[in-house]
KOLGU-4560 file (N, C-alpha, C; in nm, 3 decimals, padded with zeros to 5 digits):
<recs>
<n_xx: -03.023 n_yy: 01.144 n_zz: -00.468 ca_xx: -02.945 ca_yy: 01.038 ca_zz: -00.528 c_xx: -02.800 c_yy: 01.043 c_zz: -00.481 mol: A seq: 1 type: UNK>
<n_xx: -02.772 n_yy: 01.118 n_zz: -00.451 ca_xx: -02.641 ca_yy: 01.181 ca_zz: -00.408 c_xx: -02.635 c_yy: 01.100 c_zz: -00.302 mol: A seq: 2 type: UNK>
<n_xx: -02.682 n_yy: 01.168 n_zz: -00.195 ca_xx: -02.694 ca_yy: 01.039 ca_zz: -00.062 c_xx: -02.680 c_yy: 00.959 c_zz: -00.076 mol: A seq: 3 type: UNK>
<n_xx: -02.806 n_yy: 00.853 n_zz: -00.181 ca_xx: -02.764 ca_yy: 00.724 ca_zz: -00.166 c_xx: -02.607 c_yy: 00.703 c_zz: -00.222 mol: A seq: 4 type: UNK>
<n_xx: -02.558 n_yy: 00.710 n_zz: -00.332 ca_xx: -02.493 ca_yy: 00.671 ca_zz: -00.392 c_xx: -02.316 c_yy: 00.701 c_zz: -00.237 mol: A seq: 5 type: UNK>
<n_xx: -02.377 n_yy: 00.792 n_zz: -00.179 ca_xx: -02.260 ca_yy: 00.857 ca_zz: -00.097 c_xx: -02.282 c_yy: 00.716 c_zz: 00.014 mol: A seq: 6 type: UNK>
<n_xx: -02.369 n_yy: 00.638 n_zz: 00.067 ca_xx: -02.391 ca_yy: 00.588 ca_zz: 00.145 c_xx: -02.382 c_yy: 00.455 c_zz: 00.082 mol: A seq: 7 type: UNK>
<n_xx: -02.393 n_yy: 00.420 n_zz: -00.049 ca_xx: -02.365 ca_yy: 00.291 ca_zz: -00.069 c_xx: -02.230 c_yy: 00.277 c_zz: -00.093 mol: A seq: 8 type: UNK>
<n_xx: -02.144 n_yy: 00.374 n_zz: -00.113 ca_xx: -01.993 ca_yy: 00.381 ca_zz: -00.099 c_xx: -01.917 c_yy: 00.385 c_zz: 00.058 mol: A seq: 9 type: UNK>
<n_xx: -01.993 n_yy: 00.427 n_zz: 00.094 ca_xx: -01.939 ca_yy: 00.440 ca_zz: 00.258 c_xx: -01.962 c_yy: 00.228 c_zz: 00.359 mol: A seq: 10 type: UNK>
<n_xx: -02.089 n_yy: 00.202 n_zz: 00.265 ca_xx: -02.129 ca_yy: 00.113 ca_zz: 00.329 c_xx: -02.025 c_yy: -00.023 c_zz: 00.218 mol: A seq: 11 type: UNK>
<n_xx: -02.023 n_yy: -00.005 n_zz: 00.131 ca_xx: -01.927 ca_yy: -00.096 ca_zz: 00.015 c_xx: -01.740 c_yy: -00.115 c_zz: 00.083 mol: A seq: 12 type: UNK>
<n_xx: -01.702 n_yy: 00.042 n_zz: 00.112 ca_xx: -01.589 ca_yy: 00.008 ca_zz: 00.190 c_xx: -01.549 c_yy: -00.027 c_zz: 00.312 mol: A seq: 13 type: UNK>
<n_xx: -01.689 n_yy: 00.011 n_zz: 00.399 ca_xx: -01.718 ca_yy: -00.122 ca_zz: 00.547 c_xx: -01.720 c_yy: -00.239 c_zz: 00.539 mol: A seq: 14 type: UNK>
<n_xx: -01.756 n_yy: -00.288 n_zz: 00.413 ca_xx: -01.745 ca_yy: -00.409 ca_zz: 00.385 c_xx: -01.621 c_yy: -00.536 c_zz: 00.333 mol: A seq: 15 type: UNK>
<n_xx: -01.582 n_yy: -00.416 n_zz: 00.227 ca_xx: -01.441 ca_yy: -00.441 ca_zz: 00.235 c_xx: -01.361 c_yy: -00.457 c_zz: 00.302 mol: A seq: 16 type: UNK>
<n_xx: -01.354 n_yy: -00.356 n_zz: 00.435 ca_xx: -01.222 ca_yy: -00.397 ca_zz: 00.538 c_xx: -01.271 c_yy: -00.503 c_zz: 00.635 mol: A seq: 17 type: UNK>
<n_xx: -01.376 n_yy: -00.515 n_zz: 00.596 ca_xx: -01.381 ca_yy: -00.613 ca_zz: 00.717 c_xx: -01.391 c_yy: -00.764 c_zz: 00.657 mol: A seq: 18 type: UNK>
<n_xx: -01.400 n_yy: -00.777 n_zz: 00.553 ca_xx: -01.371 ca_yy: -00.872 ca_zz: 00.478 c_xx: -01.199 c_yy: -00.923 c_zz: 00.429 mol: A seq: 19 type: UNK>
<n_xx: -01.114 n_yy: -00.843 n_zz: 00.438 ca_xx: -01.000 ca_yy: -00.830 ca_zz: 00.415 c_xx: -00.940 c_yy: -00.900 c_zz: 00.538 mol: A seq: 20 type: UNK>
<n_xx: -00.829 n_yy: -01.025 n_zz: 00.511 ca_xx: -00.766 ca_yy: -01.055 ca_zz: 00.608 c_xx: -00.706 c_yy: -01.004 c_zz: 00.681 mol: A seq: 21 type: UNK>
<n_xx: -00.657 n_yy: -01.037 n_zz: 00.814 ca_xx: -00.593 ca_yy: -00.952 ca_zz: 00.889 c_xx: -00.470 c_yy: -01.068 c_zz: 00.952 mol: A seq: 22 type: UNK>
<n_xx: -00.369 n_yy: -01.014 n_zz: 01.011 ca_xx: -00.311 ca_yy: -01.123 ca_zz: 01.055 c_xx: -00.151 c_yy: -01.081 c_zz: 01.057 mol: A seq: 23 type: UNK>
<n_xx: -00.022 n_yy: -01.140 n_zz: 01.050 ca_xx: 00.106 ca_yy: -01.144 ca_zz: 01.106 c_xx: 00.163 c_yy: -01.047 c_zz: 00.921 mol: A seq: 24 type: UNK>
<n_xx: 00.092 n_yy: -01.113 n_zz: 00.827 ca_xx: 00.115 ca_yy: -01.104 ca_zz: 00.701 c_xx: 00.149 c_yy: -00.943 c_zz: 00.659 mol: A seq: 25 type: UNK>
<n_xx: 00.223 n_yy: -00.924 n_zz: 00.556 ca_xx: 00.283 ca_yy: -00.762 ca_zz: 00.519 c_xx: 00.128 c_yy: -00.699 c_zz: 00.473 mol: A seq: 26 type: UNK>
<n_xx: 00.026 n_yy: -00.677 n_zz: 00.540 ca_xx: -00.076 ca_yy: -00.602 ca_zz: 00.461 c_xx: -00.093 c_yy: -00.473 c_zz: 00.445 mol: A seq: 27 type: UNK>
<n_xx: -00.004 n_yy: -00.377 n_zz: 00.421 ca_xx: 00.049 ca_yy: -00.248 ca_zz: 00.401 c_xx: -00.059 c_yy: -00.228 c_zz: 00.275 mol: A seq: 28 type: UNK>
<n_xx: -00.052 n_yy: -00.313 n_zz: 00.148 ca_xx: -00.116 ca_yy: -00.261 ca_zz: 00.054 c_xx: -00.234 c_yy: -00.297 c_zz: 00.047 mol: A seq: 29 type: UNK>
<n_xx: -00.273 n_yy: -00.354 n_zz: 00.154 ca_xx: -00.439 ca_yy: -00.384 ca_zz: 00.160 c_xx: -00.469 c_yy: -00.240 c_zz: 00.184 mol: A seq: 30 type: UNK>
<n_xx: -00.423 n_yy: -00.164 n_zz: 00.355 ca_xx: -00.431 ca_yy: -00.102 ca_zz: 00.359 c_xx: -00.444 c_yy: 00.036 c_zz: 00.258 mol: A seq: 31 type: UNK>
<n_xx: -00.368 n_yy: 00.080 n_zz: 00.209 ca_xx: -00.352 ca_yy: 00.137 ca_zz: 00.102 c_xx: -00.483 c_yy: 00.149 c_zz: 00.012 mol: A seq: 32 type: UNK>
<n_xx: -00.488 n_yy: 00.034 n_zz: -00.055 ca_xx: -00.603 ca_yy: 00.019 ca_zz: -00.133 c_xx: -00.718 c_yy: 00.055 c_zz: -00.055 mol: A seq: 33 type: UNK>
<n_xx: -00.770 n_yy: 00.042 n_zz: 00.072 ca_xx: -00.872 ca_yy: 00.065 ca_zz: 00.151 c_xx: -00.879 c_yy: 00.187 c_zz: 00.173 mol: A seq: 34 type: UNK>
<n_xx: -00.783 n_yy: 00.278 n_zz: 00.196 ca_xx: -00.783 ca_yy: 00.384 ca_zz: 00.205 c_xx: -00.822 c_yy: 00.489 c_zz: 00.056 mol: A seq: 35 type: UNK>
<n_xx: -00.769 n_yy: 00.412 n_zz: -00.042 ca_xx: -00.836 ca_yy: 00.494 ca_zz: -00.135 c_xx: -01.024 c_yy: 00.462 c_zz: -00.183 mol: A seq: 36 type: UNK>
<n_xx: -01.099 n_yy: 00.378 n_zz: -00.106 ca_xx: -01.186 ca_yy: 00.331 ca_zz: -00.097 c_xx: -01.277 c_yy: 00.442 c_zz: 00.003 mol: A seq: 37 type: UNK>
<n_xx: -01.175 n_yy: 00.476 n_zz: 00.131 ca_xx: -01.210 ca_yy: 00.559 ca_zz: 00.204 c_xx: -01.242 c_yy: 00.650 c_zz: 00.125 mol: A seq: 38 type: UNK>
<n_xx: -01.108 n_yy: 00.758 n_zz: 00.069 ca_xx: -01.069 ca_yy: 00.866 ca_zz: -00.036 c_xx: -01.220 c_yy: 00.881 c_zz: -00.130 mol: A seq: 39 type: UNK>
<n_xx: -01.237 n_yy: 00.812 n_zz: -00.195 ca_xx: -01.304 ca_yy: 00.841 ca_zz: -00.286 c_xx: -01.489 c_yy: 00.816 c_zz: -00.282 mol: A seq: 40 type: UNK>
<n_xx: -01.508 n_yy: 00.767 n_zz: -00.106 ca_xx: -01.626 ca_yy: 00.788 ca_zz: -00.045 c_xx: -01.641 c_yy: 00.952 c_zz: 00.018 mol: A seq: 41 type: UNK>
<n_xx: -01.543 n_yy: 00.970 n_zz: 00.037 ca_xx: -01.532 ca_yy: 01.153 ca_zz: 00.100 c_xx: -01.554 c_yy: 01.234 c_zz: 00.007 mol: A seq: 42 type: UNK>
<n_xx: -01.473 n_yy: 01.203 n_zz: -00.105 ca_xx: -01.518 ca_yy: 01.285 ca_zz: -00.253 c_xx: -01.675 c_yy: 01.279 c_zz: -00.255 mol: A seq: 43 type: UNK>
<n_xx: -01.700 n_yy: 01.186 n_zz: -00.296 ca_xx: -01.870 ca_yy: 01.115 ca_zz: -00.273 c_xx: -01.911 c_yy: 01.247 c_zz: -00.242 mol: A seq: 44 type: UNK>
<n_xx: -01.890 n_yy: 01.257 n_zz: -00.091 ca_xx: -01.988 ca_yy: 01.365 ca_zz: 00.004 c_xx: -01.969 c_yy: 01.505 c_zz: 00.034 mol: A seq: 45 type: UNK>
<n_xx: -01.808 n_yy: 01.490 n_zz: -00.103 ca_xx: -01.816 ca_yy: 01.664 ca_zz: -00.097 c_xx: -01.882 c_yy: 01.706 c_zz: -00.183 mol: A seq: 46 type: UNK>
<n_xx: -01.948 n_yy: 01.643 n_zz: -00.313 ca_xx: -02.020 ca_yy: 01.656 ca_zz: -00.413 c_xx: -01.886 c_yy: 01.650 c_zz: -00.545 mol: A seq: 47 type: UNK>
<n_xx: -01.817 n_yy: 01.561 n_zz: -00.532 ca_xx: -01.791 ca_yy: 01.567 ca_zz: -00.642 c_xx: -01.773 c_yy: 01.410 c_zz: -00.678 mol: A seq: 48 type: UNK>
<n_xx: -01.903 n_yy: 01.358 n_zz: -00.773 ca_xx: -01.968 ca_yy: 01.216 ca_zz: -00.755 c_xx: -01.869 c_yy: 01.175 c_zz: -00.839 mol: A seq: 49 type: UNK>
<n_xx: -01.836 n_yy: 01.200 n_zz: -00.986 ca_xx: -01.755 ca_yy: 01.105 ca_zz: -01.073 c_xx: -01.608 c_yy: 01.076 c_zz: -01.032 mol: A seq: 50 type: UNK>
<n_xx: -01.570 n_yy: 01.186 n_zz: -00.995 ca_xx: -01.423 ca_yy: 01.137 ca_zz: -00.908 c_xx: -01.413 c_yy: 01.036 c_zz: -00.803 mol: A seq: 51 type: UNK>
<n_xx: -01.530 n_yy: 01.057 n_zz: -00.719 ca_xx: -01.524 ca_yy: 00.992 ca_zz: -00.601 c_xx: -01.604 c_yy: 00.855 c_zz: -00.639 mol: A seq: 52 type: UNK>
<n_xx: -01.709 n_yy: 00.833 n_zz: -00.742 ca_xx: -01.749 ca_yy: 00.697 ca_zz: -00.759 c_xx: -01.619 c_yy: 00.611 c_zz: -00.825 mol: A seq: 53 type: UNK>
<n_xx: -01.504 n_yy: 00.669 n_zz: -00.954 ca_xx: -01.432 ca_yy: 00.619 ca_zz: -01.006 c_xx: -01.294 c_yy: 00.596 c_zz: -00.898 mol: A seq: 54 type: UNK>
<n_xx: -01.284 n_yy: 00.640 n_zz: -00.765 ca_xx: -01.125 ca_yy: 00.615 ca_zz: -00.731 c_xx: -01.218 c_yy: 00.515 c_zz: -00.592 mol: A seq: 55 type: UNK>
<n_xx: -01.373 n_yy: 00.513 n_zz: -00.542 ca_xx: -01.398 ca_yy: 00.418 ca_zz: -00.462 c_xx: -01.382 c_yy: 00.311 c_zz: -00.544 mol: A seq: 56 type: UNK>
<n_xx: -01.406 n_yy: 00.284 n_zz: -00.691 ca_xx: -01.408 ca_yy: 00.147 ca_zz: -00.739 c_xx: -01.307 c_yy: 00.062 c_zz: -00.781 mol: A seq: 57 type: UNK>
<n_xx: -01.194 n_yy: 00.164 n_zz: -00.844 ca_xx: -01.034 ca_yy: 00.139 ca_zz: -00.840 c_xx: -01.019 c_yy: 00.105 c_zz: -00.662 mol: A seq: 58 type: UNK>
<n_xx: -01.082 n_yy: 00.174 n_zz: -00.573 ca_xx: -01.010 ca_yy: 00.131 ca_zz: -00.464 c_xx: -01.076 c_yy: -00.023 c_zz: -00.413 mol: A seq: 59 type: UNK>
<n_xx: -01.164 n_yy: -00.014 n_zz: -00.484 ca_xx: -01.193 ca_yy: -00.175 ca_zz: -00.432 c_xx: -01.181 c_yy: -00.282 c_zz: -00.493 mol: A seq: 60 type: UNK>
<n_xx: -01.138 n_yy: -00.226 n_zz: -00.630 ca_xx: -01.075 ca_yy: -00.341 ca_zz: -00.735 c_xx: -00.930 c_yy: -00.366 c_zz: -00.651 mol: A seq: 61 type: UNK>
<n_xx: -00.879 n_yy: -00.305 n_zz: -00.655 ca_xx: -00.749 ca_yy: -00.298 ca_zz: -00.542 c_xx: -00.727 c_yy: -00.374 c_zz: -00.412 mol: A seq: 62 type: UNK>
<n_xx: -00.822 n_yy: -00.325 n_zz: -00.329 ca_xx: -00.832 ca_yy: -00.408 ca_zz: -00.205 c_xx: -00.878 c_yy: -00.556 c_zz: -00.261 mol: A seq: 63 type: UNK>
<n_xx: -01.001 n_yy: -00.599 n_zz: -00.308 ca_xx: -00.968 ca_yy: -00.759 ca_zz: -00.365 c_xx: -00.880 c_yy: -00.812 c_zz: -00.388 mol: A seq: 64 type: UNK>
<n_xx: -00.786 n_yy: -00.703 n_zz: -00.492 ca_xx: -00.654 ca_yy: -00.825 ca_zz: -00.524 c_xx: -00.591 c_yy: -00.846 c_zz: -00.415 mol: A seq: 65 type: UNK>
<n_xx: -00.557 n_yy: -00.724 n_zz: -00.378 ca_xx: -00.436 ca_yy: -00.719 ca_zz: -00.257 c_xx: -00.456 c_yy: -00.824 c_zz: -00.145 mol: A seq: 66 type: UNK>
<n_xx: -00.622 n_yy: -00.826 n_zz: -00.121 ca_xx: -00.666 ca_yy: -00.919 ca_zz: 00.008 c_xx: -00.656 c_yy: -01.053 c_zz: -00.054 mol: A seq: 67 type: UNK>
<n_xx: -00.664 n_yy: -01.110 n_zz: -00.157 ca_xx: -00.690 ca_yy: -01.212 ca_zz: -00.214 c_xx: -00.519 c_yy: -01.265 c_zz: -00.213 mol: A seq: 68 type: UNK>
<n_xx: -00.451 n_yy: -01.179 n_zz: -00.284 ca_xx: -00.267 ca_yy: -01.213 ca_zz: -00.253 c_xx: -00.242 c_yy: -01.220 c_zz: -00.171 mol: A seq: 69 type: UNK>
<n_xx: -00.274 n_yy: -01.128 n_zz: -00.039 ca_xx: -00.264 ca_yy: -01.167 ca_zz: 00.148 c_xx: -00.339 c_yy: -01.337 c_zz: 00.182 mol: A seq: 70 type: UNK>
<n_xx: -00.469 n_yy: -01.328 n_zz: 00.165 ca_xx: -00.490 ca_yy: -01.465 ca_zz: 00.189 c_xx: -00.414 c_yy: -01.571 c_zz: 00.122 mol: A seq: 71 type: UNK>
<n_xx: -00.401 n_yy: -01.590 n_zz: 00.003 ca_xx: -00.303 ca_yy: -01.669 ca_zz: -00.066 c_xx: -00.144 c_yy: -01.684 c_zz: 00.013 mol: A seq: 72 type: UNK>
<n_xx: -00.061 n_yy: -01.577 n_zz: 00.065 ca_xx: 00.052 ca_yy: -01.576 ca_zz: 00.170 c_xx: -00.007 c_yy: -01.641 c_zz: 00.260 mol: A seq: 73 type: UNK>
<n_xx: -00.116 n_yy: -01.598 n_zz: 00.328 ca_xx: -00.138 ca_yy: -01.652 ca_zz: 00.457 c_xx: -00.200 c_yy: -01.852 c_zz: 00.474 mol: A seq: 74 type: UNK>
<n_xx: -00.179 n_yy: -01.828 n_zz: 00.319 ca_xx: -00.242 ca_yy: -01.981 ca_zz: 00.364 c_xx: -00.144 c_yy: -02.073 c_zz: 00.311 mol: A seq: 75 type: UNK>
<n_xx: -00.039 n_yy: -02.035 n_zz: 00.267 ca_xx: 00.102 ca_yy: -02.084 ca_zz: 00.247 c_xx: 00.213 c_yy: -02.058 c_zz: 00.364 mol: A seq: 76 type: UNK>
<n_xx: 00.133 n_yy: -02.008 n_zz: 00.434 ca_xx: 00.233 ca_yy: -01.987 ca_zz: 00.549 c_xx: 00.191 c_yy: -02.087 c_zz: 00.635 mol: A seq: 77 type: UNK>
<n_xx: 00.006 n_yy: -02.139 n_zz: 00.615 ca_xx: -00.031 ca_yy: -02.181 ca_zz: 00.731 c_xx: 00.052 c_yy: -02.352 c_zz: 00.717 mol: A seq: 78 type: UNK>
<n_xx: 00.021 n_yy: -02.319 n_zz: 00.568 ca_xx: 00.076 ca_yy: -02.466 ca_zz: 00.523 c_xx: 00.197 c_yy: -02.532 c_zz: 00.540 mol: A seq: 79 type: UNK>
<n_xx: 00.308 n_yy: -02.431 n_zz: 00.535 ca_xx: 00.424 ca_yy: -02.476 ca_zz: 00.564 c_xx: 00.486 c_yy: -02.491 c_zz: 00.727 mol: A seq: 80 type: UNK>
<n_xx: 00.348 n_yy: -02.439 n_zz: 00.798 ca_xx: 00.375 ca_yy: -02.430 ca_zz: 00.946 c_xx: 00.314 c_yy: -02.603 c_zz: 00.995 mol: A seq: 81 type: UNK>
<n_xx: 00.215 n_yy: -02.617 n_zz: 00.889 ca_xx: 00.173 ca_yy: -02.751 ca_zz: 00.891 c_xx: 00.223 c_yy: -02.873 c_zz: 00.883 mol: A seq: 82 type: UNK>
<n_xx: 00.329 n_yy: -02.829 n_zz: 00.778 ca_xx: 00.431 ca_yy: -02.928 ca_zz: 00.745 c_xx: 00.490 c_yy: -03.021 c_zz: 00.817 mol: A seq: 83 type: UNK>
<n_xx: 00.586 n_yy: -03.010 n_zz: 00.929 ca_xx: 00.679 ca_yy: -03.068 ca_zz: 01.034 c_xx: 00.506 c_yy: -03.177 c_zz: 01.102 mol: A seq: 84 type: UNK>
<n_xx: 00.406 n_yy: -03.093 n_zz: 01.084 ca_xx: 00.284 ca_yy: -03.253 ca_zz: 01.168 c_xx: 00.267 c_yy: -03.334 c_zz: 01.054 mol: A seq: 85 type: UNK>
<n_xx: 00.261 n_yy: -03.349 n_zz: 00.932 ca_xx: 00.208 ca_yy: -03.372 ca_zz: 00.855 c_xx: 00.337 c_yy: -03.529 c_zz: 00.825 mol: A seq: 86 type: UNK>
<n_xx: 00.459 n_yy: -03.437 n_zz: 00.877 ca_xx: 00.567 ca_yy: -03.561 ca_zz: 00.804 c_xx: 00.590 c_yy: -03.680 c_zz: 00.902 mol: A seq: 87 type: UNK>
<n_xx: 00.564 n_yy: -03.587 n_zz: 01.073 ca_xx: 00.563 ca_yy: -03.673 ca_zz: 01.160 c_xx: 00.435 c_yy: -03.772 c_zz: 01.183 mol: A seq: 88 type: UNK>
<n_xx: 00.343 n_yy: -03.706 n_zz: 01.163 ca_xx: 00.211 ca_yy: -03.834 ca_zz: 01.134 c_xx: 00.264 c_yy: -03.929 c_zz: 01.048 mol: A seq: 89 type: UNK>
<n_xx: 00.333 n_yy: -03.927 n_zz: 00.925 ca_xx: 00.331 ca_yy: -04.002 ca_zz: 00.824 c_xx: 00.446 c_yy: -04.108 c_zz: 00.893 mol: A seq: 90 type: UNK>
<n_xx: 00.522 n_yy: -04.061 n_zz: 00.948 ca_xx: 00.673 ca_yy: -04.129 ca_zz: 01.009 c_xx: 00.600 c_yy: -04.232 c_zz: 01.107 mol: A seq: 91 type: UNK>
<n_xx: 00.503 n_yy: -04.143 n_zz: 01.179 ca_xx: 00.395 ca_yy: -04.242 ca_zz: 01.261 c_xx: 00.353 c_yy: -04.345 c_zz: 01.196 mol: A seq: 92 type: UNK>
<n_xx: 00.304 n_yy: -04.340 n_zz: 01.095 ca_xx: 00.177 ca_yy: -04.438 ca_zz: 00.993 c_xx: 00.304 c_yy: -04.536 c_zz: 00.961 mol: A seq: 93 type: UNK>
<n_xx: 00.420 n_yy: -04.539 n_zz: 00.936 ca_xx: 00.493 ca_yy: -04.609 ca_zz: 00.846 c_xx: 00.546 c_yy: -04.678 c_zz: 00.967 mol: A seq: 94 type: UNK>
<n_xx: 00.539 n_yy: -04.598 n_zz: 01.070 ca_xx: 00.641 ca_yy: -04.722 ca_zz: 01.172 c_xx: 00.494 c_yy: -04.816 c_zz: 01.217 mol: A seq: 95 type: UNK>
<n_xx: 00.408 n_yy: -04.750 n_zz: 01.248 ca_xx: 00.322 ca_yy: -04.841 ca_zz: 01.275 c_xx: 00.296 c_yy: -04.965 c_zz: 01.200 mol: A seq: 96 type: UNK>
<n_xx: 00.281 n_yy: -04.896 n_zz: 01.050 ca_xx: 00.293 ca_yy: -05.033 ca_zz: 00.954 c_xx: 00.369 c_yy: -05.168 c_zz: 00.942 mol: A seq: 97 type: UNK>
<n_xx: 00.510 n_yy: -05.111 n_zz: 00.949 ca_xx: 00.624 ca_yy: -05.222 ca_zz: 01.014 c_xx: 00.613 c_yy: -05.260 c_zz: 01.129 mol: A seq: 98 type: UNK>
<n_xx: 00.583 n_yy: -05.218 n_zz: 01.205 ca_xx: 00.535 ca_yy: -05.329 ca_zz: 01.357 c_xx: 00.405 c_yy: -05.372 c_zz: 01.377 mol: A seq: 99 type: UNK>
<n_xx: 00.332 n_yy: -05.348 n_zz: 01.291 ca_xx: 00.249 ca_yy: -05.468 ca_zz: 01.238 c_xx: 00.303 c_yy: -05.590 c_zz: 01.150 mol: A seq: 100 type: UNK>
<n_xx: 00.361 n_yy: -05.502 n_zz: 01.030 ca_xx: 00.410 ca_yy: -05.605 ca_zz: 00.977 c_xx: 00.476 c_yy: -05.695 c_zz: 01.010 mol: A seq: 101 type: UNK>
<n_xx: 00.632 n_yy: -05.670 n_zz: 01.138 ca_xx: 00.666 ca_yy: -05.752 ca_zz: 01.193 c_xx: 00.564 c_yy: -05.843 c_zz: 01.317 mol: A seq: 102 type: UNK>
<n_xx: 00.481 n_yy: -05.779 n_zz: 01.371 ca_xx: 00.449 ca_yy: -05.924 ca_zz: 01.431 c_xx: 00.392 c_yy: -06.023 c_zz: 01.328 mol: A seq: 103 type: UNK>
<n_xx: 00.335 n_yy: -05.992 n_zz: 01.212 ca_xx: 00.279 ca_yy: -06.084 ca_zz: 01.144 c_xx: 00.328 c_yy: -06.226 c_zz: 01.078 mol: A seq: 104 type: UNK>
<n_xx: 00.446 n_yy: -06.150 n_zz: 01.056 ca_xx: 00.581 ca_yy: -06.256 ca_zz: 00.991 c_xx: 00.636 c_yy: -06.317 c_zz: 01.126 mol: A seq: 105 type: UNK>
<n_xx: 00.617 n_yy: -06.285 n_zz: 01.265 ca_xx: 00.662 ca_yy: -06.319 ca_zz: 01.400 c_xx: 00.563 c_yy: -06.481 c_zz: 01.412 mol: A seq: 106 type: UNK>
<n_xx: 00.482 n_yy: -06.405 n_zz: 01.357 ca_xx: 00.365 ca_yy: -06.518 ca_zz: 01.431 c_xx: 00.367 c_yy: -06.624 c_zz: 01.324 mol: A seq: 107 type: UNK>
<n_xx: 00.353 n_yy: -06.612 n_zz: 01.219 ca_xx: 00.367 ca_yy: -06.683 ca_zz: 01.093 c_xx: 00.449 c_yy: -06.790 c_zz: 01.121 mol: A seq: 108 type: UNK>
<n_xx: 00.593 n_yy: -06.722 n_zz: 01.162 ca_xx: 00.700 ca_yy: -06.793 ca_zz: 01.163 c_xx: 00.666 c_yy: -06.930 c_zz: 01.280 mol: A seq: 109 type: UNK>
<n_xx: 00.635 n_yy: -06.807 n_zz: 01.393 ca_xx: 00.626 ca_yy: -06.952 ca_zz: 01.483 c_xx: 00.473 c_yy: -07.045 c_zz: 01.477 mol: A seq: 110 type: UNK>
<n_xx: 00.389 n_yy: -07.056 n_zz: 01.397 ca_xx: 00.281 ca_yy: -07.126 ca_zz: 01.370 c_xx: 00.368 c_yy: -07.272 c_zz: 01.272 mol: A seq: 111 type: UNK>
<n_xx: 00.455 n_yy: -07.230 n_zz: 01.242 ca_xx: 00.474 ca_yy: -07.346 ca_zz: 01.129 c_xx: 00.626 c_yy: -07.377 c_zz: 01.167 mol: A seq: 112 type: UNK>
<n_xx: 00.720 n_yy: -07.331 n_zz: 01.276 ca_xx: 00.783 ca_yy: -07.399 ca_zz: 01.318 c_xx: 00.803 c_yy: -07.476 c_zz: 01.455 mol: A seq: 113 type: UNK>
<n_xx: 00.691 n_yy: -07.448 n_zz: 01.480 ca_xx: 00.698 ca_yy: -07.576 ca_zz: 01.585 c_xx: 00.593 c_yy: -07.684 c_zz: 01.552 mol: A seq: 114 type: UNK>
</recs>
């Protein structure tokens, strides 16, 4: 039982890091948290199971948040990088609108004055 339990911890925090974003973002405390994920899979396999099942699960309660607050940065970053296309499309849409609009009133005009 030992084994398994040593191997579903080893295989739980493979999963974790590789699930965890990666990217430009401060992820120091992802890290961190992963590492005590590591930590407490080694306990696992020195035989000392309750230490090492209780600081792998703190460590992966940990890494969720932490990765979950990294993705959340990272997708406010993506967003505000988004920004500057988002205003110029719109600057697009609105001029386009007015030069439609003006030929319409162009043509209007000259249908009924001559």
């Amino acid at each position: 039982m030992t084994r398994a339990v040593a191997t579903a911890a080893i295989v739980m925090s493979l999963v974790v890091c590789t699930v965890v974003p990666s990217g430009a973002a401060d992820d120091s405390k992802v890290k961190a948290a992963t590492g005590r994920v590591e930590s407490g899979a080694r306990q696992i396999g020195d035989g000392k199971l309750a230490d090492g099942v209780e600081e792998t699960a703190k460590g992966i309660g940990h890494t969720v948040v932490e990765g979950a607050k990294l993705g959340a940065q990272k997708i406010q970053e993506s967003g505000q990088a988004a920004e500057p296309e988002a205003t110029r499309a719109g600057a697009s849409v609105r001029d386009g609108a007015v030069s439609f609009g003006s030929s319409v009133m162009t043509f209007v005009r000259r249908m009924f004055t001559r």
